[in-house]
N, C-alpha and C positions, 0 to 999 in steps of 0.2 A: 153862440153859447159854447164854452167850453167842456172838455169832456166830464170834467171833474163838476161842473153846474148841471150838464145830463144826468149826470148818478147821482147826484143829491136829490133832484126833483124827481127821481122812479121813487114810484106806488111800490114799494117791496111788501112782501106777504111774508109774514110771522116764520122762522124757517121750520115749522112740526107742519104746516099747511102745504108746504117746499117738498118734504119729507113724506106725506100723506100723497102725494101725486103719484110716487113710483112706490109705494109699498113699503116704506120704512117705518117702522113701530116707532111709538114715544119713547118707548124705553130702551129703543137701540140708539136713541141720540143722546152726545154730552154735547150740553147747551152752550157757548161762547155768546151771551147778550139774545138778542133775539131774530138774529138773522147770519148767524153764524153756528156749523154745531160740527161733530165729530160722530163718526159714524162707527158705532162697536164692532170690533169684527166677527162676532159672534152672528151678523148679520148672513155674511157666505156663506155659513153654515147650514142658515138656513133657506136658504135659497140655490145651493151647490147641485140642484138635481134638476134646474130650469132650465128651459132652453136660453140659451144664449143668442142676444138678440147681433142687428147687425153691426159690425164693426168699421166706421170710416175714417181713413187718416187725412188729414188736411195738411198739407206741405208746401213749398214754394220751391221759384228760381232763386239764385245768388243771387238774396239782398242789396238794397243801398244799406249806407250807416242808419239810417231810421226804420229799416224793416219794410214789408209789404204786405202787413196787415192781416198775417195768417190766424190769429187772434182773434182780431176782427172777422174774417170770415170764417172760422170755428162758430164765434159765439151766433152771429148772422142765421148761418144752415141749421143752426140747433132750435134757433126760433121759426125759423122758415118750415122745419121741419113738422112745429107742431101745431103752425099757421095753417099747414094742410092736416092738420089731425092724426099728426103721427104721435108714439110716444118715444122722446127724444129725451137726450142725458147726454151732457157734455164729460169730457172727462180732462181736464187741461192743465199744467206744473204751475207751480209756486211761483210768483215773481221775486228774483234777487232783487237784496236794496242794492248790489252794485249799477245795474241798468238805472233802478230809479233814478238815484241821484249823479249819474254818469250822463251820459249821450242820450238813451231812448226814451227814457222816462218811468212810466208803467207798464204794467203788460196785464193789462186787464180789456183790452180790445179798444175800440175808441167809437166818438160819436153817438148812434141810437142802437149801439152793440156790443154791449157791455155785459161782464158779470160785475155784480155789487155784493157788499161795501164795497166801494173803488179806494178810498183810501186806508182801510182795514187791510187787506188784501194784498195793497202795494206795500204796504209797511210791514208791522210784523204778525201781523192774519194771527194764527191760534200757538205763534211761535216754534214750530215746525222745523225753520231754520236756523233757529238761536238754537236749540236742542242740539241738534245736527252740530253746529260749530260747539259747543260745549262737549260733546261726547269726543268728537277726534281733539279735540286742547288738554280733554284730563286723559287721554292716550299718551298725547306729549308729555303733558307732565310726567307718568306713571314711569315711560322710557327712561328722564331725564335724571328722573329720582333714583329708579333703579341703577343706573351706572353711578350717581354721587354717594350710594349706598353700599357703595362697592363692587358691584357691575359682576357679579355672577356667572350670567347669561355669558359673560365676556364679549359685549356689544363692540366688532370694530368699527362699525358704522352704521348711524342711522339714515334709513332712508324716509321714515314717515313727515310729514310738514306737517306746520301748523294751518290754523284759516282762519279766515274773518269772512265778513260777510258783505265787504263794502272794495268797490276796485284802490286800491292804493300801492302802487308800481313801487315806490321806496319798501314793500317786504317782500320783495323778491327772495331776493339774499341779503343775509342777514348774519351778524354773530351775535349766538349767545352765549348764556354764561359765563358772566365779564365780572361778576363781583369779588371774585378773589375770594372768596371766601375758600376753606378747608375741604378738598376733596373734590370742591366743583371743576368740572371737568368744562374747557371749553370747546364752542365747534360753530362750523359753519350751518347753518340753519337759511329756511325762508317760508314763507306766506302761500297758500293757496285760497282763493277765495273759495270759497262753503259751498257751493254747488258745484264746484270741483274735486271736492271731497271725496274720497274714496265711500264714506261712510254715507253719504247724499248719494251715490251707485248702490251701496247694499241696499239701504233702505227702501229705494226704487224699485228692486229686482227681488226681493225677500217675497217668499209668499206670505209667512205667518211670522210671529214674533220668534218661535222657536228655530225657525230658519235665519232669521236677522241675525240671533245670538252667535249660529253655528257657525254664519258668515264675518259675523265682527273678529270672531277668538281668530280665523283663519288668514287674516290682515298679515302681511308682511310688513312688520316694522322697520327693521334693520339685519345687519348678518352679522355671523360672531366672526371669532379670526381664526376658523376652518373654514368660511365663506359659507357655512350654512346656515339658512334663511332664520330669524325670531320671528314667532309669530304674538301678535296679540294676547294670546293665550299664554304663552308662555310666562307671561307678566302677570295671569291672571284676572285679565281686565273684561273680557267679556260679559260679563256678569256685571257690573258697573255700567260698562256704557249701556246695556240693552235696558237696565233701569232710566236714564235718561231719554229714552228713545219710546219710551212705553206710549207714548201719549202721541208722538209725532208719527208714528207706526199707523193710526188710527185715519183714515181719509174724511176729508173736509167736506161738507156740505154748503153750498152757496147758490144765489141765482144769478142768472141773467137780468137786465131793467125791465124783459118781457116774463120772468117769472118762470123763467125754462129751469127744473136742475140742472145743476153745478157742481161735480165732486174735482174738487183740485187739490191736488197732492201731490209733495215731489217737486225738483224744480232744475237738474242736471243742463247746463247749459251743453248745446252740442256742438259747436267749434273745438269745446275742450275737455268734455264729455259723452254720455250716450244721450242726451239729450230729451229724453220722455219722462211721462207723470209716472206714474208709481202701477205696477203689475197690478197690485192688491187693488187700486181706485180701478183700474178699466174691466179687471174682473169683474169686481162688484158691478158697475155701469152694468155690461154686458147683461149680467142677471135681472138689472134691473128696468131696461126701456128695451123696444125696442130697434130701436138706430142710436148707437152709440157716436158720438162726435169726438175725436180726440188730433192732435197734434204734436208734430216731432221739428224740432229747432233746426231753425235756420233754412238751410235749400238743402233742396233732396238726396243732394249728395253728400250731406254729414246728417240729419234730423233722421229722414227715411230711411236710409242705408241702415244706421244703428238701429233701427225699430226692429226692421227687417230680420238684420242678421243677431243683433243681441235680443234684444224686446221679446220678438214674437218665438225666437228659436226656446229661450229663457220659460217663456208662458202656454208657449204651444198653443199659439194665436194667430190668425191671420187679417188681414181686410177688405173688407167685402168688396170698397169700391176706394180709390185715393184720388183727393179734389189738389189741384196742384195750382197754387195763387201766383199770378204774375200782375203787377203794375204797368201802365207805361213808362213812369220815367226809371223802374227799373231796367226795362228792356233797352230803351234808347241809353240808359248806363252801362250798359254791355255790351252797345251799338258804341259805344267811345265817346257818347256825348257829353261835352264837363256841367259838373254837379249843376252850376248856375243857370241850364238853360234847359232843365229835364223838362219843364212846362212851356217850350217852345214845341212847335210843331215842325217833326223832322221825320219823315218817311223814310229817308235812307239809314241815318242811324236806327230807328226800329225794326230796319228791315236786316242789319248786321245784329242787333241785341235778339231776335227772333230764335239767333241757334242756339241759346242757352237754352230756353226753355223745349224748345224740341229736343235738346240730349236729356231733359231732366225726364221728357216725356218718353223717349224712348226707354230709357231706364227704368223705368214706370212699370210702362208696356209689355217690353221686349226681354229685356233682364226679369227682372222680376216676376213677369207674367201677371203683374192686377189689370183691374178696370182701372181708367183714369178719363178725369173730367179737368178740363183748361175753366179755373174761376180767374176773372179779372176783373180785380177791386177796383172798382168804377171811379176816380176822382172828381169833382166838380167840373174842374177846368179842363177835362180831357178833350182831346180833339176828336170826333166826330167820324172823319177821316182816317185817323189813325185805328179806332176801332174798329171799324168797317176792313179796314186794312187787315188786322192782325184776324178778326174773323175769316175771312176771305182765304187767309194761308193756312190758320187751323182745321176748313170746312177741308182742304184742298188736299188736306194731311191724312181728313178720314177721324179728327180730335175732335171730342165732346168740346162744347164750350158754352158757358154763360157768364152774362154782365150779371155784376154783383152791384147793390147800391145799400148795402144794409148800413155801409158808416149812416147814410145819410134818413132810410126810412125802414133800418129795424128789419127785423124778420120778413115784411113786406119785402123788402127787396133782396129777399133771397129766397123767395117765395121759387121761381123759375131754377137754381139750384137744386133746389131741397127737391122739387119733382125730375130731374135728372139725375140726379145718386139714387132715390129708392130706386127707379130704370135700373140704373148700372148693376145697383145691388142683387138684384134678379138674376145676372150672368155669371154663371160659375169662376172659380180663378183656381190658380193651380201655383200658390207660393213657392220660387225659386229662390233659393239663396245664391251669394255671387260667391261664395267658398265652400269647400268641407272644412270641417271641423280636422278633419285629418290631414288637412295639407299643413304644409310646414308651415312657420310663422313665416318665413319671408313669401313663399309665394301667396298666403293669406293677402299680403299686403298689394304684392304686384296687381291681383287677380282684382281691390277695389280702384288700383289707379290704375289700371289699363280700359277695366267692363264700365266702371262709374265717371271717374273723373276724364276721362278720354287720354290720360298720360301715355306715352310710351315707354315707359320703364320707372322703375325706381332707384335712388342711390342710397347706397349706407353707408356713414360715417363709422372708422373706428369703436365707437361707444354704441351706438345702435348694436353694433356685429359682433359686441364681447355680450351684451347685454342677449342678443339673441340665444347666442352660446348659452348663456347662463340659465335660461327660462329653460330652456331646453334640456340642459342637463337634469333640472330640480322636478320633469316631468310636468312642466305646465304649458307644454308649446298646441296643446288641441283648445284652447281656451278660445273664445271668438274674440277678434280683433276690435278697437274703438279707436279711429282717426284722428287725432287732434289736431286742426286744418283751418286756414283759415275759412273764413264765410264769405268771402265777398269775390271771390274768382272758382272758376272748378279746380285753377294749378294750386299750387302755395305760396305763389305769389298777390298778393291784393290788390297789387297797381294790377295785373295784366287779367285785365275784366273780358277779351275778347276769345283770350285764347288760340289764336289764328296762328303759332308757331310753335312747331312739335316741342311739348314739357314736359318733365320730370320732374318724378315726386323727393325733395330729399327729406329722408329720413332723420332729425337729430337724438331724437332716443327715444327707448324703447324700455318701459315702466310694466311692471307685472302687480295686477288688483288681484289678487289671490279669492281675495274675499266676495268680491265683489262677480270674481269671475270672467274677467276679460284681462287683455296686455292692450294698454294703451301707448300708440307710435303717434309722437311729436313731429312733426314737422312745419320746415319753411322757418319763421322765426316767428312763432304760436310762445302764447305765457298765460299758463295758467294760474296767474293773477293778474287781469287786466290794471288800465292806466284810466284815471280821468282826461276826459277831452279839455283841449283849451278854454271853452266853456263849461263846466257842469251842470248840469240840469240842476244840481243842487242849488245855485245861486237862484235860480229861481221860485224854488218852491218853500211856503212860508205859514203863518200864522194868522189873521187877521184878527180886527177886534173882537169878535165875536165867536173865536175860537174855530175858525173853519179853516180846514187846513186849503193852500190853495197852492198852483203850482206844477200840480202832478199833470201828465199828458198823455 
């Protein structure tokens, strides 16, 4: 049975019944149907003086192209969690349509471990991200207008982009205003997709609306021609976009197929953002269960890291215990084994794919100073051997570790998780960050490719090193840093999955989020606006006669 026939056949319970489990009033939810709602934020308020329950991050190693199912074992430990009688609350981001109809599919979990609606959810849920891309498009506009208006500000350049919400590589770069008409001013322009948004960062990081607003005006749009910076404000737009926003600001209500809450908000992809749900959903959570379950994108060395040094610095949070997901044919992909035989059984490539996830662990561990639990999302087909293997070097390590089977029996098979994190959760932790705040921007940067990624230095191009200058002159060089890296290696390379020869990180530029509150560094050859694969997931996913969408995965 497909994932999307799993989520149709879940018993879902009315979402005020959803809502009535962790203490949510009728009147603090706006309804979307009846298993969909929006949670007022007048909520925190009242509950701002509770203890705050436990907080667990769920992370991985460097991915295959299809992920390894952190999703899956989020929503798993969250049921598992309340399979042993905890009260659990997951807290997990927005799925982009670009994964949907790109390479991965959904990002709703998969098998007997799901949040639902599955196809509400994966599409456009309570429009969250349509918001999002409408609010930075009438920024665009507001810029484009003001310079055809006769440009005041004296705009020499803009730097703000446009987004959409779907991967399409031809908007990279772009020219516009081509119509010739009187005044129009043309220019070189391009495409970010929407959870690359500066504004998909405020929105995640804002505590309250009134904080959203003060972060949106503080946008660096462009600079005049004394080089000093426009801000959003200066256009007078804050106050606009915060009205579009009004709704999306508000975190989502949703369950799991076992009926666990579900607040998803936010959806920062973290390759080429900071990659977590939104401050205001995990607060809320917190207040509300508790063992909070939540997740940061991709492997631990972009998802985690930004939690860490953005996230929790931003919220003044930490976590209690961190479950860190490995697959086998991820490992044996890191071991060099090629795509076509990861379901072959190969001891020595798993035994070379092994040292990813032991730097992801030490970094965990050791850097950062959490608890950490080794989950490994159990496949059908796995080899036996191989498992016994990879336990045997984790036991050897001194590393928590548990088989996961929740794709395949739900919270049941994460039943053994869930009572190893509450354990974990017990032992105090003592949150390191891997920089000050006061270090320069470039040693910010050396300091996560040397401690994180295991590089031996960094390089900067020309444009990185004026760009550095620049931040630095305008007084924004103590901002916390956000890596924009590939996902499928620790270097910035993605062919070079092993790692085995001293790399460096190269830097190609260096972007200042004012608003947002970080300086995001590009590197390797990172684009934030992804490409469809030579397949699209899109081709496959469709309509039947009976209106049931079908497709998604």
């Amino acid at each position: 049975m497909s994932d999307i026939e799993i989520a149709r056949n879940a018993k879902m319970l009315n979402i005020k019944d959803i809502a009535k489990k962790i203490g949510i009033k009728d009147d603090e939810l706006e309804l979307y149907g009846n298993y969909k709602a929006k949670i007022n934020n007048d909520t925190y308020k009242r509950l701002e003086n509770k203890k705050n329950g436990k907080l667990i991050l769920v992370t991985a190693i460097n991915p295959t192209p299809l992920g390894e199912g952190k999703t899956t074992i989020s929503i798993g430990l969250a049921d598992g969690l309340s399979k042993i009688e905890k009260k659990a609350i997951l807290a997990l981001r927005e799925p982009s349509l670009g994964p949907v109809f790109g390479i991965k599919g959904g990002a709703t979990g998969g098998g007997y471990s799901q949040i639902t609606p599955m196809e509400d959810i994966n599409l456009h849920f309570t429009g969250d991200i349509h918001a999002i891309t409408s609010a930075n498009n009438l920024l665009s506009a507001l810029i484009d207008n003001h310079i055809f208006q006769g440009n005041t500000l004296k705009f020499k350049n803009v730097t703000w982009k446009r987004c959409v919400d779907l991967n399409d590589r031809q908007l990279r770069v772009i020219k516009c205003g081509l119509s010739e008409e009187k005044n129009m001013v043309p220019r070189q322009d391009g495409f970010d997709i929407s959870v690359a948004s500066e504004i998909m960062a405020i929105l995640c990081l804002a505590k309250d609306i009134n904080d959203l607003k003060e972060r949106l005006g503080n946008i660096i749009v462009g600079y005049n021609e004394d080089d000093n910076p426009i801000k959003a404000k200066d256009l007078k737009a804050e106050g606009s976009l915060t009205v579009l926003l009004k709704d999306a600001i508000k975190p989502n209500l949703v369950q799991t197929l076992e009926n666990t809450p579900a607040i998803v908000h936010g959806g920062p992809f973290a390759n080429i953002a900071h990659g977590c749900n939104s401050i205001i959903a995990t607060k809320l959570a917190l207040k509300l269960a508790d063992y909070v379950v939540t997740e940061a994108g991709f492997g631990a060395d972009l998802g985690a890291e930004k939690f860490m040094d953005i996230k929790c610095r931003t919220a003044d949070i930490k976590p209690d215990a961190v479950v860190c997901v490995a697959t086998m044919k991820a490992l044996k992909y890191h071991g060099g084994l090629e795509k076509d035989k990861l379901k072959e059984e190969n001891i020595e490539a798993l035994s070379r794919g092994v040292k990813n996830l032991l730097k992801h662990i030490d970094n965990i561990k050791n850097k950062f100073g959490l608890n950490v639990i080794v989950a490994i999302n159990k496949y059908i087909d796995d080899s036996k051997k191989e498992i016994n293997y990879l336990e045997e070097i984790l036991n050897n390590e001194g590393i928590n570790i548990s088989l996961v089977e929740c794709w395949e029996y739900g919270g049941e098979g994460a039943k053994d998780l869930a009572r190893k994190v509450v354990d974990l959760c017990e032992n105090k932790t003592n949150l390191n960050y891997i920089y000050n705040l006061e270090d320069s921007i470039e040693e910010k940067i050396e300091k996560i490719a040397k401690e994180i990624y295991g590089a031996e230095g960094i390089e900067l191009n020309e444009k990185s090193k004026n760009q550095i200058k620049l931040i630095t002159n305008l007084g924004y060089d103590k901002l916390p840093i956000c890596i924009a890296k590939t996902q499928y290696s620790l270097s910035d390379d993605p062919k070079k999955l092993e790692c085995n020869e001293p790399f460096k990180i190269h830097v190609q530029d260096v972007i200042l989020k004012s608003g947002a509150g970080f300086i995001v560094v590009l590197t390797g050859k990172i684009f934030t606006m992804p490409g469809l694969p030579k397949v699209p997931a899109a081709e496959n996913i469709d309509i039947d006669n009976e209106g049931n969408i079908v497709g998604i995965f």
